[in-house]
C-alpha positions in Angstrom: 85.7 67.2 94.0 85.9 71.0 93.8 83.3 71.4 96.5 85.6 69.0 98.5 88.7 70.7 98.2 86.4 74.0 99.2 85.4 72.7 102.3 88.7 70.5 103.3 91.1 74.4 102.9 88.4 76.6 104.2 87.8 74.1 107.0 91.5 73.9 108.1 91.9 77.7 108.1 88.8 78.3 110.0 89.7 75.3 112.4 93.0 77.3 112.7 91.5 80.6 113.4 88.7 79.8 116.0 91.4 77.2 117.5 93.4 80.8 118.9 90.2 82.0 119.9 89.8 79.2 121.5 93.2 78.1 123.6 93.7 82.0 124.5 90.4 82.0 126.2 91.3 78.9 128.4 94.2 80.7 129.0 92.5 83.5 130.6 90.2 80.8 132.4 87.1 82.0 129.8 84.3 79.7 129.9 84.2 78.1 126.3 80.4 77.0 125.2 80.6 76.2 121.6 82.9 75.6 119.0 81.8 75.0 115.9 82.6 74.9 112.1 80.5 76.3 110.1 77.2 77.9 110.2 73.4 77.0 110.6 72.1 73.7 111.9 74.3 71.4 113.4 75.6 68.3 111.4 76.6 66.5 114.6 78.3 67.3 117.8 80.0 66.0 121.1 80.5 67.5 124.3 83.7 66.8 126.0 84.5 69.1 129.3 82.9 72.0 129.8 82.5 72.5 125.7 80.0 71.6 122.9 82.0 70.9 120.0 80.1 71.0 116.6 80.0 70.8 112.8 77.4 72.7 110.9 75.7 73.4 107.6 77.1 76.3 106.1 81.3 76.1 105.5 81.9 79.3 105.3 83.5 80.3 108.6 82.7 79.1 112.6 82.9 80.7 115.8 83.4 79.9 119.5 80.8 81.0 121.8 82.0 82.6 125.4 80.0 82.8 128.4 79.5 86.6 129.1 80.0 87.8 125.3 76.7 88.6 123.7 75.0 88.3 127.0 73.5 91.1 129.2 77.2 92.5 130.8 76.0 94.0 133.6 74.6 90.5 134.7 78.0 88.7 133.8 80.3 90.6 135.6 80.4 88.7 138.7 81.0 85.7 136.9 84.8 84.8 137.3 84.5 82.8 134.0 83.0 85.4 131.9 85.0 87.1 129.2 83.2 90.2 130.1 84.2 90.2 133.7 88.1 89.8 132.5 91.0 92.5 132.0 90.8 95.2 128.5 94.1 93.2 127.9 93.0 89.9 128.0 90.0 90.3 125.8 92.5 92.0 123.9 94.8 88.6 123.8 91.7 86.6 122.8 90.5 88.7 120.0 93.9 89.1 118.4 94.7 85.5 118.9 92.5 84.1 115.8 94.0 86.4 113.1 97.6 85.6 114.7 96.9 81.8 114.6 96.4 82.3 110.7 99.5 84.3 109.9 101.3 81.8 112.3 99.5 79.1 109.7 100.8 81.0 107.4 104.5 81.3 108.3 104.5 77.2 108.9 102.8 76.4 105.6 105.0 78.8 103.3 108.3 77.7 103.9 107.3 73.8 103.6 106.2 74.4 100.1 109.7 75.6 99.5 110.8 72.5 101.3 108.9 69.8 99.2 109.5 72.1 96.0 107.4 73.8 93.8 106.9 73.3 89.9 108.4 76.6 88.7 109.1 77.8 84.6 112.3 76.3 83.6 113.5 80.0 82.8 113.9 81.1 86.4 116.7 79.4 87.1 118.6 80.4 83.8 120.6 83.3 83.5 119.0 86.4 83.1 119.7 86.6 79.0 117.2 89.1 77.0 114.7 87.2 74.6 112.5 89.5 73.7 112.1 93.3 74.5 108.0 94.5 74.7 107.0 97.5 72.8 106.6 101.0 74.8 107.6 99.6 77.6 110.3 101.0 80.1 112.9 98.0 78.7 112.3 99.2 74.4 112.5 103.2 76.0 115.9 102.2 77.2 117.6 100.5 74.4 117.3 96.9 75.8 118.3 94.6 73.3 117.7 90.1 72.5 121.1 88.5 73.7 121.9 91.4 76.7 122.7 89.2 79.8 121.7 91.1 83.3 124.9 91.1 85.3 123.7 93.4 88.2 120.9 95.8 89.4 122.2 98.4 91.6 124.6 96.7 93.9 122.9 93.2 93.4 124.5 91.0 91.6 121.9 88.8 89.4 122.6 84.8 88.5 118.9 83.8 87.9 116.0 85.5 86.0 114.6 84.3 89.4 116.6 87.0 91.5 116.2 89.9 88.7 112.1 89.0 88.5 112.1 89.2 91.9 113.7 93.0 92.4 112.1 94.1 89.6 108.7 93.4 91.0 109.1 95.0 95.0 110.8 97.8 93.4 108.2 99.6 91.2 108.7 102.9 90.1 111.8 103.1 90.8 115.1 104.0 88.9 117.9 101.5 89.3 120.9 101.1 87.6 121.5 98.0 85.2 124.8 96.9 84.5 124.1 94.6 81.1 126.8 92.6 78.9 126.1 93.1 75.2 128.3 91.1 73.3 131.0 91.0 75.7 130.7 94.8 76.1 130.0 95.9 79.6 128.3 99.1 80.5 125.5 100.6 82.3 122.1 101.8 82.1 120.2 104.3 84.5 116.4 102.8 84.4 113.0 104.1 85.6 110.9 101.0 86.1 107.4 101.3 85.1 104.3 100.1 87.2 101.6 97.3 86.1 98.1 98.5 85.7 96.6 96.0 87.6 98.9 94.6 90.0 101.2 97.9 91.0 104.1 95.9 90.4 107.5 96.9 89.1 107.4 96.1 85.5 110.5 96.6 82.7 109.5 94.9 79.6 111.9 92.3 79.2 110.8 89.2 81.8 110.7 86.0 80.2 107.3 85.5 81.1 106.1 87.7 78.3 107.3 85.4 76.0 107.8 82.0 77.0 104.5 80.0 76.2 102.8 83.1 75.2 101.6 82.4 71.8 98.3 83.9 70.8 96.1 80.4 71.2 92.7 81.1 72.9 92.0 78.3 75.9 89.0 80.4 77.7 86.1 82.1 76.2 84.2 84.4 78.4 80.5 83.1 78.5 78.5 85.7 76.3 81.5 87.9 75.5 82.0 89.2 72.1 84.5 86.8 71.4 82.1 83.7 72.1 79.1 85.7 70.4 81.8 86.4 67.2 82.1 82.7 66.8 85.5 82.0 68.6 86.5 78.8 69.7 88.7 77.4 72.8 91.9 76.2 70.2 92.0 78.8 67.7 95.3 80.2 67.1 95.2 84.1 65.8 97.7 84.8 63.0 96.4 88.1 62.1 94.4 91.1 63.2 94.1 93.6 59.8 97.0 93.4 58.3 99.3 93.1 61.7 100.7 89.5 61.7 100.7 88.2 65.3 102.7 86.3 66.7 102.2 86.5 70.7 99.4 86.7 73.3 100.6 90.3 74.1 100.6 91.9 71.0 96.9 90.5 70.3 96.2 92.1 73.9 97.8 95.1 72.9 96.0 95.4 69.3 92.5 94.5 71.0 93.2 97.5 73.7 94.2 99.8 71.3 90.7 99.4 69.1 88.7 101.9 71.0 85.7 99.1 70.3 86.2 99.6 66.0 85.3 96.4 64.0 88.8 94.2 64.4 88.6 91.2 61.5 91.0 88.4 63.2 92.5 86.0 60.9 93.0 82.1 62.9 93.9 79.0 62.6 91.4 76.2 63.5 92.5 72.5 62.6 94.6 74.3 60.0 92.1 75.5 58.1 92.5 79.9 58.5 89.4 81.3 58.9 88.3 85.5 58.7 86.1 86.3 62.6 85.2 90.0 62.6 84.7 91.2 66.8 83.5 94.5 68.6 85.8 94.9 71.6 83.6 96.1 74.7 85.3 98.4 77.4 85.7 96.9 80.6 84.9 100.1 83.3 86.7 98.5 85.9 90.0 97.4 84.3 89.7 100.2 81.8 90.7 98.7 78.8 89.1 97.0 75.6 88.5 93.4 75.7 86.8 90.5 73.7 86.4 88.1 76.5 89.7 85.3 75.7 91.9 84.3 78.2 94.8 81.9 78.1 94.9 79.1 80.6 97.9 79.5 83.2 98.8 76.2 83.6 99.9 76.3 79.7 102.2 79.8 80.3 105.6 79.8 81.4 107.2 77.1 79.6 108.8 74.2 80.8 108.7 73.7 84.3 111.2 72.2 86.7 110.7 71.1 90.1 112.5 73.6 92.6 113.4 72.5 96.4 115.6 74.4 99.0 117.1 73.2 102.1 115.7 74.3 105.9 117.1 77.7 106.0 116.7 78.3 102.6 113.4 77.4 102.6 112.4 79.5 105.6 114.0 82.6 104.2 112.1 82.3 100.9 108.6 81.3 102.2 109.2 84.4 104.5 109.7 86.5 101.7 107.3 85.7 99.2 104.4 86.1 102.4 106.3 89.6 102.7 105.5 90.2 99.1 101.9 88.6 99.5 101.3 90.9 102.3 102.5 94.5 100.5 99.8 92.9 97.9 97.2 92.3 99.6 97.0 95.6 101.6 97.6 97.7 98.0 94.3 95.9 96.8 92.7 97.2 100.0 94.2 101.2 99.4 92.8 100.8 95.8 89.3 99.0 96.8 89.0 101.9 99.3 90.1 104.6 97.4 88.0 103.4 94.3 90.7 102.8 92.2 90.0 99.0 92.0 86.3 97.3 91.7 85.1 95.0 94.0 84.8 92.5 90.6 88.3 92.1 90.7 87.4 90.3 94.2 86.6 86.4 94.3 83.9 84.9 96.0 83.2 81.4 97.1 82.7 80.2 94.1 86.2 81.4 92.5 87.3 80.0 96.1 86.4 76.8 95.5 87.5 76.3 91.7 91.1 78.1 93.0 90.9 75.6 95.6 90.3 72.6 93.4 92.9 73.8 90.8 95.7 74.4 93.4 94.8 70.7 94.5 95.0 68.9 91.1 98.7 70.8 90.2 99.8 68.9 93.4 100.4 69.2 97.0 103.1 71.9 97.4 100.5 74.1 95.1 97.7 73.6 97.4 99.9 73.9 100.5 100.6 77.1 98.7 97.1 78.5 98.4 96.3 77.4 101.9 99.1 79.6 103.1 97.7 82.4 100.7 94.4 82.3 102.2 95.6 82.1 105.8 97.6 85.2 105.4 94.5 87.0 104.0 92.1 85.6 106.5 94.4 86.8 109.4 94.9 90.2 108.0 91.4 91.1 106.9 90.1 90.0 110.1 91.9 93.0 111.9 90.1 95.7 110.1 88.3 98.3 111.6 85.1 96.5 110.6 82.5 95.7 113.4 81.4 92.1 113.6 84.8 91.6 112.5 88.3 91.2 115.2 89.3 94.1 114.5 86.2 95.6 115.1 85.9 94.5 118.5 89.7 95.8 118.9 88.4 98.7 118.5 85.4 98.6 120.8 88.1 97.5 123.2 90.4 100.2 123.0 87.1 102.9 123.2 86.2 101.2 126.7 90.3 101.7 127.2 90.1 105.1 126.9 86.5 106.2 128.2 86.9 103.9 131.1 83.2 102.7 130.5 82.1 100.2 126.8 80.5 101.7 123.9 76.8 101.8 124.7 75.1 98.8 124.1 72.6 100.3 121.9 75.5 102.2 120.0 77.6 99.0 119.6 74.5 96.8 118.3 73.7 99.4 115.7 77.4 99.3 114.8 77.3 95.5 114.4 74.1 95.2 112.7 75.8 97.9 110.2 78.8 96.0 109.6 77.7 92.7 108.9 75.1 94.3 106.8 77.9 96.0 105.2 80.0 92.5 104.8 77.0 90.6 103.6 76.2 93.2 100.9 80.0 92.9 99.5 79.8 88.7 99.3 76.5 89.1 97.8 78.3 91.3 95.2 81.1 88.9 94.7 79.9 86.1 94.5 76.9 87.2 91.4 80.4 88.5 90.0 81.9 84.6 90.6 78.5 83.8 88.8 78.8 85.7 86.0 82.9 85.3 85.3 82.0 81.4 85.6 78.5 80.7 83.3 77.9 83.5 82.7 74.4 84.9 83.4 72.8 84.7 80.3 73.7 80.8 80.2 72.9 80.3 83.9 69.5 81.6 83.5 69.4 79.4 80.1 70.3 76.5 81.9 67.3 77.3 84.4 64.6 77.8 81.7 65.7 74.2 80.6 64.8 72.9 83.8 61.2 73.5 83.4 
């Protein structure tokens, strides 16, 4: 079913995307040719009109094919129906159309997972009451203390760990006043919020999330990671590290970062019987921390959950405003990816894709409405970089022949293309050995192959 799921979301928002293509072409009277989903050999086809309409192979994108695109130009150009022969701005329209059609996606799908309701931790919709302060953390600098209650940050006044979660994460870095009630003593802190490591959010120490369903029980082991090669198994529950009694995920995550890859001898509890593991943390480059390969399932953090719906407007203004959030996201992972400070294995692949795909689908249909509206938004906005072979790409092409009143050369433009995709290709190739290896693992892929024969 995973592979179902895969092609059913990736096939909506690449309908989506070649459908603006498409209509904004007929608009400008551009002959259409083909439209098809997916790559590679047909599957089957029709023709109605003027238009071949197909299904292929490969489900990993589509196109539409215009008269007068990839063909000779200068041939073209008398042709009425040609997109060649038409106005800078109306090849403009057409190109822009696809990514816009996504983010339109986007804007419809967003809010009407607010609509139908989402399942959400049980905590966000309590009041914002302290229960538990993190060590060396903005929050524990400041003096926060188990039992303060959050009254207001800055001029906003906060009902909901909801509302304060929400500020805290759009306003990283930033100092903001707290006004707290500590045992029916009101006063005020100044605060400096800190900044995740990997995420860039606004962080202060205190959210619930930290320590709500966030004991130190392993679901995940890393195929050939030190933990699984140490003799860890998915269940344990780890009680000690030394002599350091744990009792949550962070402080084991904390402990294991802090080793600088020396011998740590965990103490845990398997079917109640406590048993000694000694493990050699290994530095992850890319994350820059030390890690044994454990992870704790998702679906088992945060608690209780309670289902969370919100009338029209309501719904509108919060679907809007988490695909705001997505947004200032998703292009911070682009400044980092191009200024180096993140690694392309932080990306996910098809294969990631398609398991996010089939996970979103299981936890219900708000939660895979919400990942479709994810991966619209990124599809549009990706699609309008500078890249060629990409939208933008051709934008830019566009905006050349704008300005030099003649196109890029054609032998210029085909280089440029050919670089691009080579360029694009390259990157999935990269991800998706990195989906391979997060998955199985290659050790037990290749394993698994050997068996074969």
């Amino acid at each position: 079913m995973t592979v179902v799921y895969f092609i059913v979301v990736l096939g909506v928002l690449v309908f989506f995307h070649e459908l603006g293509h498409f209509l904004m072409a007929k608009k400008a009277g551009i002959r259409v040719e083909k439209f098809s989903l997916g790559f590679g050999p047909k599957l089957f086809s029709f023709t109605k009109g003027e238009t071949i309409y197909l299904v292929s192979l490969l489900p990993l994108g589509g196109y539409v094919k215009l008269t007068g695109q990839d063909e000779d130009e200068e041939n073209m150009k008398d042709d009425p129906r040609a997109y060649i022969s038409k106005t800078i701005g109306q090849r403009l329209q057409v190109v822009f159309a696809g990514p816009i059609m996504n983010i339109i996606l986007a804007l419809f799908l967003m809010p009407l997972v607010f609509m139908i309701g989402r399942s959400i931790p049980a905590y966000l919709v309590e009041p914002p009451v302290v229960i538990g302060v993190q060590a060396d953390s903005a929050a524990s600098h400041e003096d926060f203390r188990k039992g303060d209650r959050i009254l207001s940050i800055g001029k906003k006044t906060m009902e909901t760990w909801e509302e304060v979660i929400d500020f805290i994460l759009l306003h990283p870095g930033s100092e903001e006043v707290f006004k707290i009630d500590r045992a029916q003593r009101i006063f005020e802190k100044r605060v400096t919020l800190g900044v995740g490591d990997e995420n860039k959010a606004g962080f202060l120490g205190v959210e619930p999330q930290l320590f709500v369903g966030n004991e130190a029980v392993i679901d995940i082991l890393k195929p050939g990671g030190p933990a699984e090669k140490a003799g860890f198994q998915a269940g344990d529950k780890v009680i000690k590290i030394g002599d350091e009694d744990i009792e949550t995920w962070s402080e084991m995550s904390q402990r294991v970062s802090q080793s600088e890859g020396k011998t740590l001898v965990f103490v845990v509890l398997r079917q109640e019987v406590k048993r000694k593991i000694q493990v050699i943390p290994q530095y992850d480059k890319d994350l820059k921390k030390w890690l044994i390969g454990i992870q704790k399932d998702s679906e088992k953090m945060g608690g209780e959950k309670v289902l969370r719906k919100y009338g029209f407007f309501q719904a509108l203004q919060k679907g809007w405003q988490e695909l705001y959030r997505l947004t200032k996201l998703t292009f911070s992972v682009l400044g980092r990816l191009v200024t180096l400070q993140l690694s392309y294995k932080t990306l996910g692949g098809p294969i990631r894709i398609a398991q996010a795909s089939a996970s979103a689908a299981q936890s219900g249909f708000s939660h895979l409405l919400f990942f479709m509206a994810f991966l619209s938004l990124q599809l549009g906005v990706l699609n309008l970089l500078p890249i060629p072979v990409l939208d933008g790409g051709h934008v830019i092409f566009l905006f050349w022949e704008k300005v030099m009143k003649k196109p890029l050369h054609k032998t210029v433009k085909n280089v440029m293309d050919h670089t691009g995709l080579a360029l694009l290709l390259f990157l999935m190739l990269l991800v998706t050995l990195n989906d391979i290896d997060s998955v199985w693992g290659f050790r037990d892929l290749l394993d698994k192959v050997k068996s074969i024969f």
